[in-house]
C-alpha atoms as an extended CHARMM CRD file, in Angstrom:
* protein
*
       221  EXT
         1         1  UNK       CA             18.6490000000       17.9800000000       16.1710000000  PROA      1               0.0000000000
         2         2  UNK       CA             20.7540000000       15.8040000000       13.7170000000  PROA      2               0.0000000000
         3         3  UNK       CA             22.9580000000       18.8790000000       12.6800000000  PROA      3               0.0000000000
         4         4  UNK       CA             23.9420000000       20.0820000000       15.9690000000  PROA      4               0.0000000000
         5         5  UNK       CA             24.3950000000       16.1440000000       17.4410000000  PROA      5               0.0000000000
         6         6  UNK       CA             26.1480000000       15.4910000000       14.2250000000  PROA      6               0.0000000000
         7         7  UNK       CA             28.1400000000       18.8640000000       13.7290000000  PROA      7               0.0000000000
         8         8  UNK       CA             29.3120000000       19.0620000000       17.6670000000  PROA      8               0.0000000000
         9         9  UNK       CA             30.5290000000       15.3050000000       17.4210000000  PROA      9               0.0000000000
        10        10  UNK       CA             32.8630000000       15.7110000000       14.2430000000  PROA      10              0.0000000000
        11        11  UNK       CA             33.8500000000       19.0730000000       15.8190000000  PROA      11              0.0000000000
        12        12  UNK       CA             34.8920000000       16.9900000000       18.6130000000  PROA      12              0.0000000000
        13        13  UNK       CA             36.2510000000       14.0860000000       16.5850000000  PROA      13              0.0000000000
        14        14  UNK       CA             38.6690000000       15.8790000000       13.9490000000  PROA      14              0.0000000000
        15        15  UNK       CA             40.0070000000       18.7380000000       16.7940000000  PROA      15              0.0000000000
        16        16  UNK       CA             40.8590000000       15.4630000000       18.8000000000  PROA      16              0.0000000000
        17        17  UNK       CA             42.5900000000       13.0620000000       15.9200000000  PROA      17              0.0000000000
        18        18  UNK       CA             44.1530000000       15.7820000000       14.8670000000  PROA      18              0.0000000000
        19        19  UNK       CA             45.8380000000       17.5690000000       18.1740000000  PROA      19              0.0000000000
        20        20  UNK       CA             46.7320000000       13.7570000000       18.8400000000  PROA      20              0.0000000000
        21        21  UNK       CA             48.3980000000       13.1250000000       15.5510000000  PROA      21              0.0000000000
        22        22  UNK       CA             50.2030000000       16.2980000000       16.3740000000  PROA      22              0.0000000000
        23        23  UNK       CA             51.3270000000       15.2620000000       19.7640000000  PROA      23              0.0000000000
        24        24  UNK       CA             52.3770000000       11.6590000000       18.8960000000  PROA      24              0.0000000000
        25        25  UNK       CA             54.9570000000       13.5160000000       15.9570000000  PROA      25              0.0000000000
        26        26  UNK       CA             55.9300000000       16.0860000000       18.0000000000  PROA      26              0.0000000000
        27        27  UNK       CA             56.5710000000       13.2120000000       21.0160000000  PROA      27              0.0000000000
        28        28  UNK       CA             57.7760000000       10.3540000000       19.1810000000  PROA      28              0.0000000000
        29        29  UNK       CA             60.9670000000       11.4060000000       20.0220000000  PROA      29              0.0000000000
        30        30  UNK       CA             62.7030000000        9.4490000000       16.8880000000  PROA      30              0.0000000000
        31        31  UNK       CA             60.2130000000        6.0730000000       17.5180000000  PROA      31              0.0000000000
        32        32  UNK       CA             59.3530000000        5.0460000000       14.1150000000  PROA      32              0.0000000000
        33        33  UNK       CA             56.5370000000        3.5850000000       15.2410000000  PROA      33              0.0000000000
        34        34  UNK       CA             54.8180000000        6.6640000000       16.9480000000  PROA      34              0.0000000000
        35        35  UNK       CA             56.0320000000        8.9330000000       14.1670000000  PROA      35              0.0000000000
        36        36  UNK       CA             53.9770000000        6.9440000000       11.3780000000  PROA      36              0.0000000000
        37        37  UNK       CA             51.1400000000        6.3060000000       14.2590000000  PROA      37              0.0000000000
        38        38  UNK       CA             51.0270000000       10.4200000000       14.3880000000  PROA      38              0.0000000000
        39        39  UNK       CA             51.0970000000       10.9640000000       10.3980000000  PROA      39              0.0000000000
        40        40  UNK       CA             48.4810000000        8.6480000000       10.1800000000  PROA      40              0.0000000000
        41        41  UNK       CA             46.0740000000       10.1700000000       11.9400000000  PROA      41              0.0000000000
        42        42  UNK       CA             46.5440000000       13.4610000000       10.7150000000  PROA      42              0.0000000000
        43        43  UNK       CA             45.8360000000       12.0960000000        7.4140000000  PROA      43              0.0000000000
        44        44  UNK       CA             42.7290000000       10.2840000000        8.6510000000  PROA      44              0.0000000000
        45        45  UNK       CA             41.9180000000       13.7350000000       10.1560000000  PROA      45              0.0000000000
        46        46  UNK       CA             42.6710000000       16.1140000000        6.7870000000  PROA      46              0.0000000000
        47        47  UNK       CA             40.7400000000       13.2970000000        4.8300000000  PROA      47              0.0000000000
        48        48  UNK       CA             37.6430000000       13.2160000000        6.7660000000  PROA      48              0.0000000000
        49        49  UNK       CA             37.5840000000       16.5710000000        7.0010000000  PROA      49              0.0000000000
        50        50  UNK       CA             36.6440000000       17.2800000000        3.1100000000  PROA      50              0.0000000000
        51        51  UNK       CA             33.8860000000       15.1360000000        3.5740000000  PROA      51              0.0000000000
        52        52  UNK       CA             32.6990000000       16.0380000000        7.4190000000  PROA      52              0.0000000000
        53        53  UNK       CA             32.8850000000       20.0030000000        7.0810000000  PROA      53              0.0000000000
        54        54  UNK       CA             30.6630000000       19.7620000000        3.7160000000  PROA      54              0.0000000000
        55        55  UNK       CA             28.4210000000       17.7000000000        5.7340000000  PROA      55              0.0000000000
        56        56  UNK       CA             28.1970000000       19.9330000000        8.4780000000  PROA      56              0.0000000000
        57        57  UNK       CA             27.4210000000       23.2570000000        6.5910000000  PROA      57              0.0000000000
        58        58  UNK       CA             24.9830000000       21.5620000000        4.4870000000  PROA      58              0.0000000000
        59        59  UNK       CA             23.0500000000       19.5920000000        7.6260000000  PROA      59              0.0000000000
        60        60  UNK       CA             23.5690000000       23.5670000000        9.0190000000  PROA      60              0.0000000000
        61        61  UNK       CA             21.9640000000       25.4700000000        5.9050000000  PROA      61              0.0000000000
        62        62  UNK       CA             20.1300000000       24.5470000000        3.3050000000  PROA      62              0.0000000000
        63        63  UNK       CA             20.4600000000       20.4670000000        3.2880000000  PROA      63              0.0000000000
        64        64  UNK       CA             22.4920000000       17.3600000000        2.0780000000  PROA      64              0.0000000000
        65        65  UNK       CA             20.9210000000       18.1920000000       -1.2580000000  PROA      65              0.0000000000
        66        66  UNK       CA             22.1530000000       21.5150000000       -2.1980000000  PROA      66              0.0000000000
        67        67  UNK       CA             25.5590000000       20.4120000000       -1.4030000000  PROA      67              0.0000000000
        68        68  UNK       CA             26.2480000000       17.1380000000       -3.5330000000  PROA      68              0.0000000000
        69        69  UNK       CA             29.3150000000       18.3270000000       -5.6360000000  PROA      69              0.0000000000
        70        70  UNK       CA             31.0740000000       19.3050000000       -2.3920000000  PROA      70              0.0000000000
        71        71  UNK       CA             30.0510000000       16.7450000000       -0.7520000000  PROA      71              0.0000000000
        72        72  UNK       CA             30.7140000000       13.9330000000       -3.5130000000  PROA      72              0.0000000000
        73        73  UNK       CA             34.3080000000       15.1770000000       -3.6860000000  PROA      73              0.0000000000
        74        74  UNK       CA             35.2460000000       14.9480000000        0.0110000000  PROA      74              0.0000000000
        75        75  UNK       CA             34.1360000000       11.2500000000       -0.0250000000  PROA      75              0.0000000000
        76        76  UNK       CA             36.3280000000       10.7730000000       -2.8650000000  PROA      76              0.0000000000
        77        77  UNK       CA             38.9290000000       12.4060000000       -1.4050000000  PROA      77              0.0000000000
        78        78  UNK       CA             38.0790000000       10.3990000000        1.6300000000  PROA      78              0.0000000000
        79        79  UNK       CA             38.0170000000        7.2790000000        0.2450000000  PROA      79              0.0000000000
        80        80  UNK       CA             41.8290000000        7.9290000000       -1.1240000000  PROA      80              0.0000000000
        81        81  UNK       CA             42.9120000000        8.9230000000        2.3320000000  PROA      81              0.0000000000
        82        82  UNK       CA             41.0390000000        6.1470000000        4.2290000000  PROA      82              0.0000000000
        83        83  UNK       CA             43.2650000000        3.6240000000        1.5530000000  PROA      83              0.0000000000
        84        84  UNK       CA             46.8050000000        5.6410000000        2.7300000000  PROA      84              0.0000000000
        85        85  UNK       CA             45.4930000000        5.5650000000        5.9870000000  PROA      85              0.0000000000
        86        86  UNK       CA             45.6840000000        1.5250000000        6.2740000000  PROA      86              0.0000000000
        87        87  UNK       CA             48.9040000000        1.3150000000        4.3810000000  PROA      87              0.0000000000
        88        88  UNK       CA             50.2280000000        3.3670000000        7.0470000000  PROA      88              0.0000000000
        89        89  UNK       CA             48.8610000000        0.9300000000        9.6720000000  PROA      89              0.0000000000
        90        90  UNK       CA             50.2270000000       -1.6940000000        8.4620000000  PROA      90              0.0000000000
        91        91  UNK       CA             53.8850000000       -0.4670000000        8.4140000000  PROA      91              0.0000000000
        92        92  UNK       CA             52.9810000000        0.7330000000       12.3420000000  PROA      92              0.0000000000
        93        93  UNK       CA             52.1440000000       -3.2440000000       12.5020000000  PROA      93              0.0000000000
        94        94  UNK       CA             55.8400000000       -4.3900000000       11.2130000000  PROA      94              0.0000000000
        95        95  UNK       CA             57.3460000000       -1.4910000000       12.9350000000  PROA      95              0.0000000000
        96        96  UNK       CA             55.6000000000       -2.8440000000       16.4410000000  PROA      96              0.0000000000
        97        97  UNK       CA             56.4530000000       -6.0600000000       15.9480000000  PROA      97              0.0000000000
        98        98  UNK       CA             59.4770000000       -6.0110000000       14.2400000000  PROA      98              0.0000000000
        99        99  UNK       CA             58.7080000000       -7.5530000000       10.9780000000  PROA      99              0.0000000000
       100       100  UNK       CA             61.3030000000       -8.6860000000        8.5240000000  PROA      100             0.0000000000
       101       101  UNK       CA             60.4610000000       -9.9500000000        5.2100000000  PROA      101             0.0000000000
       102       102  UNK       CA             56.4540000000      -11.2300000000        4.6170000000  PROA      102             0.0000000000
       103       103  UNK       CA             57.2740000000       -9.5600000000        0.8760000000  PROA      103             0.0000000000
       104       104  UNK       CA             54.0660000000      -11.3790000000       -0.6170000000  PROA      104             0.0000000000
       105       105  UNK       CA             51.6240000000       -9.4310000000        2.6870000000  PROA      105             0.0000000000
       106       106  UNK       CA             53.3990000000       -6.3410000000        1.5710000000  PROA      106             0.0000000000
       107       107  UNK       CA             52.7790000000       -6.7050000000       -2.3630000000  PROA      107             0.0000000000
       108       108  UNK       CA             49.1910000000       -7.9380000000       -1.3210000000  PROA      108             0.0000000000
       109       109  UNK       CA             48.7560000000       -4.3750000000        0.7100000000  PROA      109             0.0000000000
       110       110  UNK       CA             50.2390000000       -2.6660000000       -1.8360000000  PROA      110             0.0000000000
       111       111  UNK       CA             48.1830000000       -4.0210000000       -4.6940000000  PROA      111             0.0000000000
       112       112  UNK       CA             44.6440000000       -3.9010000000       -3.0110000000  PROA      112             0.0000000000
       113       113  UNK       CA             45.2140000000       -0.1470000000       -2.5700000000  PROA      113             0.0000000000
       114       114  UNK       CA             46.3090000000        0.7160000000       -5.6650000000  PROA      114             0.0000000000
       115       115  UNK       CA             42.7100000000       -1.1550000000       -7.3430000000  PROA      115             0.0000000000
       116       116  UNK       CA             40.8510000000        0.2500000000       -4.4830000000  PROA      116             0.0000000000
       117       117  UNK       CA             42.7470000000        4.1100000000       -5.8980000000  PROA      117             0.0000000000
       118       118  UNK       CA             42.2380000000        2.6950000000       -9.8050000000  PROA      118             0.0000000000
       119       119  UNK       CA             38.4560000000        1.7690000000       -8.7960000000  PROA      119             0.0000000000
       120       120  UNK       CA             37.4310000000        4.8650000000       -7.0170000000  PROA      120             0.0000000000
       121       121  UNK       CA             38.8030000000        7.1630000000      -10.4140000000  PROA      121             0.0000000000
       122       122  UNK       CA             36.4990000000        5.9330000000      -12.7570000000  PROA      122             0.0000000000
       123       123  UNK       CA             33.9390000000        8.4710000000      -13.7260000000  PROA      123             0.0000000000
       124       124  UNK       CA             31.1640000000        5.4800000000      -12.9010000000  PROA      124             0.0000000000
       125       125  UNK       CA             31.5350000000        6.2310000000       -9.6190000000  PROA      125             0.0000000000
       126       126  UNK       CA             29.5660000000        9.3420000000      -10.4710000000  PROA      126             0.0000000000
       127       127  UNK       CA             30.8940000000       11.0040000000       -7.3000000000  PROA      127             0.0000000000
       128       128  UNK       CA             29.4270000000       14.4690000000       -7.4360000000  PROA      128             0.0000000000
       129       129  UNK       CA             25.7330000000       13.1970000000       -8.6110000000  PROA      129             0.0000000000
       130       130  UNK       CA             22.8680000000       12.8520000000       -6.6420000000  PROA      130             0.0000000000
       131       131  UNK       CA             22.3120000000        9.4760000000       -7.8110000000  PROA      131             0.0000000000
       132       132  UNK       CA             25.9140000000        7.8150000000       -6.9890000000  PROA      132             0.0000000000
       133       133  UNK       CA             26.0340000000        4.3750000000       -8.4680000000  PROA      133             0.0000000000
       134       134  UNK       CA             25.3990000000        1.8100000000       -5.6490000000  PROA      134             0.0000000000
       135       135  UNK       CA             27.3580000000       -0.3470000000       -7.7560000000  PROA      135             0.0000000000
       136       136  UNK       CA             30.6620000000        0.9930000000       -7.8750000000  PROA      136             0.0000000000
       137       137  UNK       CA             30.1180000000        1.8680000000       -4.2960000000  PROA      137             0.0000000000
       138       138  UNK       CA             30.5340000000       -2.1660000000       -3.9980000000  PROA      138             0.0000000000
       139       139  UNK       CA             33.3240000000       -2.4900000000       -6.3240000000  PROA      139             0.0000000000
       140       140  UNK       CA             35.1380000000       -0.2700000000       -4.7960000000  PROA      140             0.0000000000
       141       141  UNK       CA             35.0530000000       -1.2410000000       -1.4710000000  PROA      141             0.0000000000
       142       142  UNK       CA             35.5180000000       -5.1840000000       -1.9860000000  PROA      142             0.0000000000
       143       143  UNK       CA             39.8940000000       -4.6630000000       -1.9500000000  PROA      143             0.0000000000
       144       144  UNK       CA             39.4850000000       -1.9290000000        0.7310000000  PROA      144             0.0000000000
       145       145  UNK       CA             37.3830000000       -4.3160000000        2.7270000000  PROA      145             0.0000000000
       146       146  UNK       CA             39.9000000000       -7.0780000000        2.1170000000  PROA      146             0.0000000000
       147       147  UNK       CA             42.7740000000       -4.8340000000        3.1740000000  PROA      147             0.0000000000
       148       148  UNK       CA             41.0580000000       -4.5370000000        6.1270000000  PROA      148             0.0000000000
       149       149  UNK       CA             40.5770000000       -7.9680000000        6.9870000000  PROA      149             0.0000000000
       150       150  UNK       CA             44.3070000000       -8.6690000000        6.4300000000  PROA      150             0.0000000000
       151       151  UNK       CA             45.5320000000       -5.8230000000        9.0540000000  PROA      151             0.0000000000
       152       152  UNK       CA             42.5130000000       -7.1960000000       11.1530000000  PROA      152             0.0000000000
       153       153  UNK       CA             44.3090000000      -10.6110000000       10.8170000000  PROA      153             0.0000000000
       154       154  UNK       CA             47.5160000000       -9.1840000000       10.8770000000  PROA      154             0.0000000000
       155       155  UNK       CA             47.0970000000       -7.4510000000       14.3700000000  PROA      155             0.0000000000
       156       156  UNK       CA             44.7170000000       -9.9590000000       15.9780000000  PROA      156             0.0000000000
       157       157  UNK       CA             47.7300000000      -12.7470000000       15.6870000000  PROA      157             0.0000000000
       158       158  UNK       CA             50.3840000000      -10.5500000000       16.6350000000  PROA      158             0.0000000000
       159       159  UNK       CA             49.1230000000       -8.7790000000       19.7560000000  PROA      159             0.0000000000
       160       160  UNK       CA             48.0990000000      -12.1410000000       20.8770000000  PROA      160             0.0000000000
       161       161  UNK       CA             51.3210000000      -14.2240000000       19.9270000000  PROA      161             0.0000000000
       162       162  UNK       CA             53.5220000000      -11.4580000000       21.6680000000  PROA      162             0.0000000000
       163       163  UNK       CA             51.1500000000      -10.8330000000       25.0320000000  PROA      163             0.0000000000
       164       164  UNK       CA             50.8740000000       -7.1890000000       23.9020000000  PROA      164             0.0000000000
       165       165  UNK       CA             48.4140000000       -5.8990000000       26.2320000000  PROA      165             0.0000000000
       166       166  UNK       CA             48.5120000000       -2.0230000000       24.7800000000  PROA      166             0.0000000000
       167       167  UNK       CA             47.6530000000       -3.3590000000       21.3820000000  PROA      167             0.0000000000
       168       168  UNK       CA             45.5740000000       -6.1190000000       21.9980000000  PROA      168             0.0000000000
       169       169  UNK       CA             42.1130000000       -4.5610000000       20.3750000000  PROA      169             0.0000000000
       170       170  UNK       CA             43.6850000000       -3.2250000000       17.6060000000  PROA      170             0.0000000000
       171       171  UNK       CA             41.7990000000       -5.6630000000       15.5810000000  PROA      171             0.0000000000
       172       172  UNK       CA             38.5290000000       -4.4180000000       17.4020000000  PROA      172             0.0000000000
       173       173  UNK       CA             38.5630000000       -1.0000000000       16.7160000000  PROA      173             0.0000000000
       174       174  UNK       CA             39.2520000000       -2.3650000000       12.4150000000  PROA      174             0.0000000000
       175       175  UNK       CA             36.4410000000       -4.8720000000       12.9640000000  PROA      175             0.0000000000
       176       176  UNK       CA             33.8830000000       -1.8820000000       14.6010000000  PROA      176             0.0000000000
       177       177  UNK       CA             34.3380000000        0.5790000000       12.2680000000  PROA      177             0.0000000000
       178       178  UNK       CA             34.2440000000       -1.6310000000        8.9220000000  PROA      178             0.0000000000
       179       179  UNK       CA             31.2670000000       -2.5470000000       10.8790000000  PROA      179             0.0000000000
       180       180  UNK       CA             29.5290000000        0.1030000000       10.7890000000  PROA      180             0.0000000000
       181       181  UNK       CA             31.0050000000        1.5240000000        7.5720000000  PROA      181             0.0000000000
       182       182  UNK       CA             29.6720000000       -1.3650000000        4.8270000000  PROA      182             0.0000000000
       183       183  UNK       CA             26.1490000000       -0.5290000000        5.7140000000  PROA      183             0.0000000000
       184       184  UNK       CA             26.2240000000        3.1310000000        5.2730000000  PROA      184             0.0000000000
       185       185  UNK       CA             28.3530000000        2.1550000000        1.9570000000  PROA      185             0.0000000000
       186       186  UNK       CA             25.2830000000       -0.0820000000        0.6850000000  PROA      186             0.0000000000
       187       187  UNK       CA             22.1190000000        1.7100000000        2.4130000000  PROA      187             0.0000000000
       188       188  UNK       CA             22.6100000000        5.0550000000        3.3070000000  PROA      188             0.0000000000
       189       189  UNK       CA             21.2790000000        6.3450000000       -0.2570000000  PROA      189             0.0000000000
       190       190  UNK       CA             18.1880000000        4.3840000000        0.1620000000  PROA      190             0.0000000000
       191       191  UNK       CA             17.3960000000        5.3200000000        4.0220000000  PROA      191             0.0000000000
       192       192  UNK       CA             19.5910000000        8.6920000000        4.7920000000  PROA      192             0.0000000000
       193       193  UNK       CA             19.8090000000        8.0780000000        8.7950000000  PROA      193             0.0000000000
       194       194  UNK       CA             22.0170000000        4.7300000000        8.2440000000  PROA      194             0.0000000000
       195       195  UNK       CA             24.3610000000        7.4740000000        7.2380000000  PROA      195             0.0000000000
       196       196  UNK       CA             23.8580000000        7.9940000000       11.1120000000  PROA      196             0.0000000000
       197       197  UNK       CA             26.1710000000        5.0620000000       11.7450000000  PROA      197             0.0000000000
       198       198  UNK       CA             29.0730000000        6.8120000000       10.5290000000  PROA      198             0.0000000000
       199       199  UNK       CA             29.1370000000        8.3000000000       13.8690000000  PROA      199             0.0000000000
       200       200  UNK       CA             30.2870000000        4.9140000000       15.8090000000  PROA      200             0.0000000000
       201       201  UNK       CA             32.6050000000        4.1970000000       12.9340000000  PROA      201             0.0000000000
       202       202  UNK       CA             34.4210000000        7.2630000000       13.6500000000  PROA      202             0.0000000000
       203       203  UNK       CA             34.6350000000        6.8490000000       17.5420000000  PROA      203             0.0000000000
       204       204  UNK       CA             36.1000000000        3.5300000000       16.6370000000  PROA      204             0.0000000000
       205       205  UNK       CA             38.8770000000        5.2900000000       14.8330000000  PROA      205             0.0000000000
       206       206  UNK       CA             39.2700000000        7.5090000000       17.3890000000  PROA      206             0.0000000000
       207       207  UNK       CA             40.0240000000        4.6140000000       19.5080000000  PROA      207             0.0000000000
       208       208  UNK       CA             42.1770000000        3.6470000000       17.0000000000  PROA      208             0.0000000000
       209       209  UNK       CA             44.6540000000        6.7510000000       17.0360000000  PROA      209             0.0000000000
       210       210  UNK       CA             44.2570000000        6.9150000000       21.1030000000  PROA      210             0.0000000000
       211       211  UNK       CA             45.7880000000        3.3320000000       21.2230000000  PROA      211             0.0000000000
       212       212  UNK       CA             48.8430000000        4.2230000000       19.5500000000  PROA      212             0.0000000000
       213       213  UNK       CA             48.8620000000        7.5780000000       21.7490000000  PROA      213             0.0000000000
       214       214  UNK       CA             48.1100000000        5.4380000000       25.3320000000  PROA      214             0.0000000000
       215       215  UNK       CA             51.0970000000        2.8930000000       24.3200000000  PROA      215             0.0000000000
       216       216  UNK       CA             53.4870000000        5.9000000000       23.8830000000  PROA      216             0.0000000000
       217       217  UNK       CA             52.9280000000        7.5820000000       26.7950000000  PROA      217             0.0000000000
       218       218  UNK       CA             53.0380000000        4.6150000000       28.9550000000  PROA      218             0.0000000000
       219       219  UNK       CA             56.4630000000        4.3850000000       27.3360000000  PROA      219             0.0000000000
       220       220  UNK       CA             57.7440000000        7.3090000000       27.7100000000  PROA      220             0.0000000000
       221       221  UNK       CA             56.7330000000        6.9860000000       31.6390000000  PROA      221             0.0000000000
């Protein structure tokens, strides 16, 4: 029952990001803003992919166990995309709101990613073993976490200080699915089914992308 609930939904979920990504490039009609708001969710779509399609065929086959390597490798791969992904989001966020300067947010983006990157290539992250180090899983994810709270922050004050109406949960859809992410992060080793609550993380992002693809059509109208 979990494979075909799980399997249909991130069917669903990457054929969806991904066909709106394409739209939103193909539409943005020379809008910054839309243009990166596109890219970026074709690279949240190509990066969950490596990890969703091994997950899939293994939930499909034989089991989650026979398919660690592949597996282990599309969260790493993953976790690099997930890191570009919010980099992009936070140029949509000066793009949006027309942001000049802020040099010191910028170098503090810019320098959580790159140890979030630096953390998630050491070999102690034992990515493709069964027995991934819970530890480094926590490392690794205290500057992405951060980064997230600042583009929480970032959007929160923004949509609110300029009435933006199209953008105003922005910050709610970063919120959710860090949410639901930490716990599979810390737990899911330990009890498998928390990895469940990757599914609600994902339809947050997916509310994510279909912000940025509501606000451009309603401009384009």
């Amino acid at each position: 029952m979990q494979a075909i609930i799980e399997t249909l939904f991130d069917s669903i979920y990457l054929t969806g990001v991904m066909i709106l990504g394409l739209l939103m490039i193909k539409k943005s009609n020379g809008n910054k803003q839309y243009l990166l708001f596109g890219i970026m969710a074709i690279v949240l779509g190509l990066g969950d992919s490596f990890h969703l399609v091994p997950r899939a065929l293994a939930l499909c086959t034989t089991g989650l166990q026979d398919y660690t390597f592949a597996l282990g490798i599309g969260k790493f791969i993953t976790s690099i995309t997930m890191t570009i992904f919010y980099i992009i989001l936070y140029y949509v966020w000066r793009l949006r709101y027309q942001i000049q300067g802020k040099n010191n947010i910028t170098i503090a983006v810019y320098v959580l990613a790159i140890i979030r990157i630096a953390l998630c290539l050491f070999p102690q992250n034992a990515w493709t073993s069964a027995a991934s180090s819970l530890s480094w899983g926590i490392y690794r994810n205290i500057p992405f976490t951060i980064m997230g709270f600042i583009i929480i922050y970032l959007f929160y004050n923004s949509a609110k200080e300029n009435h933006d109406k199209d953008f105003q949960y922005m910050w709610l859809t970063i919120v959710i699915s860090f949410g639901f992410y930490l716990p599979v992060v810390l737990f899911a080793d330990i009890v498998p089914m928390i990895g469940m609550l990757m599914i609600p993380k994902t339809c947050a992002y997916i509310w994510t992308v279909y912000i940025g693809y509501h606000a451009m059509k309603k401009e384009h109208h």
